[in-house]
Backbone as CSV, one residue per row, in Angstrom:
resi,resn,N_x,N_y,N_z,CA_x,CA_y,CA_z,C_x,C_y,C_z
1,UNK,10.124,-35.653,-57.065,10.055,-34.200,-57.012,11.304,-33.660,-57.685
2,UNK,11.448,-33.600,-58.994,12.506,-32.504,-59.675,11.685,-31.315,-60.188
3,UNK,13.206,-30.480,-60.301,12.953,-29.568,-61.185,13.079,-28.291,-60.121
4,UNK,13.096,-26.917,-60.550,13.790,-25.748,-59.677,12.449,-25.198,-58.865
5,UNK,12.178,-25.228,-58.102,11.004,-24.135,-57.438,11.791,-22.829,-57.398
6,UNK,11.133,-22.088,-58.000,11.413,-20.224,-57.627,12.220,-19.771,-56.539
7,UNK,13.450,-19.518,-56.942,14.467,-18.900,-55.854,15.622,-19.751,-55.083
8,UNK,15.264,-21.029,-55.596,15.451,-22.114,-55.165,16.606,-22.987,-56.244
9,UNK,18.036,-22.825,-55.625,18.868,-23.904,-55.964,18.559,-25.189,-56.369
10,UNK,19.051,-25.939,-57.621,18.534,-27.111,-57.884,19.523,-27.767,-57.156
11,UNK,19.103,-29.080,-56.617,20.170,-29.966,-55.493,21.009,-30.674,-56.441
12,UNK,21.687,-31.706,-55.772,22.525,-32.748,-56.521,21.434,-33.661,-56.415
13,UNK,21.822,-34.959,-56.970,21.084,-36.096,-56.842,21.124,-36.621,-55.197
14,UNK,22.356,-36.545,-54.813,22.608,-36.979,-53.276,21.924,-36.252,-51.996
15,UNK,21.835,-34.749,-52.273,21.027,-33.819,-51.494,19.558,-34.088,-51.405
16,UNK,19.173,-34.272,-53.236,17.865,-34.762,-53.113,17.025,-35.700,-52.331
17,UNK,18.034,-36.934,-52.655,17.268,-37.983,-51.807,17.644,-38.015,-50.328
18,UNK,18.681,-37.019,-50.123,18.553,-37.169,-48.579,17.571,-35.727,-48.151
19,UNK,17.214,-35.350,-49.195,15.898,-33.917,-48.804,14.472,-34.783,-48.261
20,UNK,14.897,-35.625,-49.204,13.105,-36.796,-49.623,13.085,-37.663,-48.394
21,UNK,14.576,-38.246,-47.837,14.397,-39.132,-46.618,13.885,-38.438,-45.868
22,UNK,14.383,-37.095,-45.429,14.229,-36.062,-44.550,12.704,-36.269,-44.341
23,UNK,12.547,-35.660,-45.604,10.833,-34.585,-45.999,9.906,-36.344,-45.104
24,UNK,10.639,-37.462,-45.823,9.051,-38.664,-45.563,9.490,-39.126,-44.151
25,UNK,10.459,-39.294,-43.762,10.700,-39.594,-42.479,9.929,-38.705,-41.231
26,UNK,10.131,-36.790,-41.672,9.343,-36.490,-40.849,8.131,-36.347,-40.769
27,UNK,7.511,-36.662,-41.704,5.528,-37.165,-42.310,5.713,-38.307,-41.735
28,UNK,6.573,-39.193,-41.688,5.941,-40.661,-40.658,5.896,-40.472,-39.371
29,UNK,6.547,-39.544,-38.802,6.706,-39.128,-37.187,5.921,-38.528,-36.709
30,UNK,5.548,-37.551,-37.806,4.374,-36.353,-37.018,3.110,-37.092,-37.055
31,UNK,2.554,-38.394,-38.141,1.639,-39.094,-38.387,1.721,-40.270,-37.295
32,UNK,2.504,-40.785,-36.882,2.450,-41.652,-36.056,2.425,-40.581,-34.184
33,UNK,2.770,-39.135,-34.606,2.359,-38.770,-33.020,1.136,-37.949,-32.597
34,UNK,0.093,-38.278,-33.956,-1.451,-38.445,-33.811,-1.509,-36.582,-33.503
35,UNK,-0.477,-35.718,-33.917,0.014,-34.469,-33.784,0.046,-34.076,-32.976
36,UNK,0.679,-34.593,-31.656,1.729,-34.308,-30.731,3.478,-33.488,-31.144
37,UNK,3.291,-33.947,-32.277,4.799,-33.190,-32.456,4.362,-31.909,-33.598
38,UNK,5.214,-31.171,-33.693,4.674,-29.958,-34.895,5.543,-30.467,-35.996
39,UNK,5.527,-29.813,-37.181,6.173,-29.890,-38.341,7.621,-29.883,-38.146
40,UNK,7.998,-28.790,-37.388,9.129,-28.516,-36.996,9.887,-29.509,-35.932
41,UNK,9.229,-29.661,-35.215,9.753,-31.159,-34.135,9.760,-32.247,-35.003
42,UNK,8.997,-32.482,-35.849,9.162,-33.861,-36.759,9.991,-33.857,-37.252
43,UNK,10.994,-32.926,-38.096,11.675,-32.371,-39.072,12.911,-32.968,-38.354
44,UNK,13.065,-32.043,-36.942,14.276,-31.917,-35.972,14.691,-33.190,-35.915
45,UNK,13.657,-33.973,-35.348,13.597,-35.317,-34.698,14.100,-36.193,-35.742
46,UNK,13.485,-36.170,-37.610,13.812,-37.125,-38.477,15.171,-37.054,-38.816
47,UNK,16.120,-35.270,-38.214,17.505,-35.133,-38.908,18.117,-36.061,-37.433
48,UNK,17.701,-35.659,-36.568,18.741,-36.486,-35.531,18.475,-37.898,-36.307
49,UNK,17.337,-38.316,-35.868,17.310,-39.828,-36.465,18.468,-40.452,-37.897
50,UNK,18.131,-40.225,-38.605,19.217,-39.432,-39.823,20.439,-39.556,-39.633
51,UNK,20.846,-38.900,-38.352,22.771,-38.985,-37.924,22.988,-37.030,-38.920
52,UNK,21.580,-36.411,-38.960,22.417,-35.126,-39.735,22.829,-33.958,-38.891
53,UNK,22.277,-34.403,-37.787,21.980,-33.197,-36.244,22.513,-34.136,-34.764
54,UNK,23.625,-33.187,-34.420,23.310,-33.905,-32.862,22.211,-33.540,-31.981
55,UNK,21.805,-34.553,-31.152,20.825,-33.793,-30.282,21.653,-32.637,-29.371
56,UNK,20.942,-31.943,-29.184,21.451,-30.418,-28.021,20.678,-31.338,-26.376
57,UNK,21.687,-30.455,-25.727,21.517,-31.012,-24.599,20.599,-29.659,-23.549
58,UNK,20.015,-30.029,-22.604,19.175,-28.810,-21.907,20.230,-27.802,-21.950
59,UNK,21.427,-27.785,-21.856,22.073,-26.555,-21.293,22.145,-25.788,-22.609
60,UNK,22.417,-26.580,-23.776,22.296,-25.863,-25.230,21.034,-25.412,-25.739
61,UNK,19.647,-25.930,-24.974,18.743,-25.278,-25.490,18.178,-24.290,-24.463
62,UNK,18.781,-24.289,-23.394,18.623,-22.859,-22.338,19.504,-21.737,-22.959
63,UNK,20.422,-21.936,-23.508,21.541,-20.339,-23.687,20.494,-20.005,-25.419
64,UNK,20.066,-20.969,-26.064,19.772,-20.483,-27.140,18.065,-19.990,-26.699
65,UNK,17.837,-20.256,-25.296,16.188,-19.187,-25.251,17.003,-17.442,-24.987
């Protein structure tokens, strides 16, 4: 996948392929949870996996409802 989509910064080479780990890592998660997880939980889940996100803990995802 190169090249600029509309509005859209072109990455480095290094951003890229960690866009692409991202992007297929969370298509293997949401596919393996028979869609139990949403797009967005797959996503979340593939950056923790990743090391790009810490997980939040209940008390961090109570102040942010």
């Amino acid at each position: 996948m190169s090249g600029n989509r509309a509005g859209r910064p072109l990455l480095t080479p290094e951003q890229q392929a960690l866009a692409d780990d991202l992007h297929c890592r969370a298509l293997a998660l949401r596919a393996a949870s028979d869609g139990e997880l949403s797009i967005r939980e797959a996503v979340e889940l593939a950056a923790i996996q990743l090391g790009l996100e810490a997980p939040q803990t209940m008390t961090e995802l109570q102040e942010e409802s």
